[in-house]
C-alpha positions as CSV (number, residue, x, y, z in Angstrom):
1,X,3.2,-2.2,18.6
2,X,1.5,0.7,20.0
3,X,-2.0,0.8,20.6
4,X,-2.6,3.2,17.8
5,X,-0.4,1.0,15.6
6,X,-3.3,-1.6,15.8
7,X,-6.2,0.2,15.3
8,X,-4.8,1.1,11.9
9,X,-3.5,-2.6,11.4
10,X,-7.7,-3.0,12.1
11,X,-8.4,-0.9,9.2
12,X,-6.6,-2.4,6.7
13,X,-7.4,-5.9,7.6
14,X,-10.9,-4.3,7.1
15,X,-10.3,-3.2,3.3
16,X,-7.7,-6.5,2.6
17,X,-10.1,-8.8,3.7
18,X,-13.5,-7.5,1.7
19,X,-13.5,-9.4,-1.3
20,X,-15.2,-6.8,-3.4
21,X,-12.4,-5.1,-3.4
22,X,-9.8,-5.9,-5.9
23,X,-7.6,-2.9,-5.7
24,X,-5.6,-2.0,-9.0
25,X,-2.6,-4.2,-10.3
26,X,0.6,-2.6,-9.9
27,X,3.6,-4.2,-11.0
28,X,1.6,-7.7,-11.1
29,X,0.3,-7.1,-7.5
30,X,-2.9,-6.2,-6.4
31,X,-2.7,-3.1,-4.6
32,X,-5.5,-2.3,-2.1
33,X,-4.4,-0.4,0.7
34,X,-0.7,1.3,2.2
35,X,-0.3,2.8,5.6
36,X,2.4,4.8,7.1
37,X,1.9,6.4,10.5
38,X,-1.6,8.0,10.0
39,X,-1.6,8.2,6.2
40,X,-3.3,5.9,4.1
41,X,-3.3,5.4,0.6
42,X,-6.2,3.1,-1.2
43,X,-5.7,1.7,-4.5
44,X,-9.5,1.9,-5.6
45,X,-10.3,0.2,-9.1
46,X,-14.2,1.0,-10.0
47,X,-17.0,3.4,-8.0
48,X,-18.5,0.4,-6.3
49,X,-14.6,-0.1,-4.0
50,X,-14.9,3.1,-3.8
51,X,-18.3,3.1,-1.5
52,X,-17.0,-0.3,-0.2
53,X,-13.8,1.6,1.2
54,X,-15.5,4.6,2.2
55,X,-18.0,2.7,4.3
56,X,-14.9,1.1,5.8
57,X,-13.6,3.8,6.7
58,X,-16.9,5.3,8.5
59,X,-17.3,1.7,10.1
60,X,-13.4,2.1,11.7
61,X,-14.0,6.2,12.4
62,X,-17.5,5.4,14.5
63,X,-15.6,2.0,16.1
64,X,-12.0,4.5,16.9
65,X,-13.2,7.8,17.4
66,X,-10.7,8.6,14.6
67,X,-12.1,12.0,12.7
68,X,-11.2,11.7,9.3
69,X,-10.1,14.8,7.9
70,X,-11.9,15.1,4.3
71,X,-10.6,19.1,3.4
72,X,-7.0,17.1,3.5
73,X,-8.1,14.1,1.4
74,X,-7.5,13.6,-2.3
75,X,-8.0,11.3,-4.9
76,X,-6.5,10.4,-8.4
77,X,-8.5,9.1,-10.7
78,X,-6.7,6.3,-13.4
79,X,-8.3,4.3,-16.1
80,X,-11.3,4.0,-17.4
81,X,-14.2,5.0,-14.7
């Protein structure tokens, strides 16, 4: 595993691990977070895991000198908010 590889593994173990997140059920699992390569894509249930993962992602950005690119970033909003 390279050593980018794990600081990504680092995020994610950030997000799965915070119990304030739930994530949203798909297909009777809890969906919280997928990664491949450098994308990411958060399953983010109510506003308040929302802040929780964008902290999260601030907290791994200052810790990996990753920028994250917000002009490229998008978000679908389903159910009720």
């Amino acid at each position: 595993m390279s050593l980018c590889q794990k600081e990504y593994c680092n995020l994610l173990f950030l997000i799965d691990d915070d119990d304030g997140i739930e994530g949203i059920e798909v297909c009777g699992h809890n969906f919280k977070l997928v990664q491949y390569a450098d994308d990411n894509t958060g399953g983010i249930g109510s506003a308040d895991e929302y802040d929780r993962v964008i902290n999260h992602l601030k907290t791994f950005c200052d810790a990996s000198g990753m920028e994250m690119n917000w002009v490229k970033s998008e978000g679908l909003m389903i159910g009720k908010w």
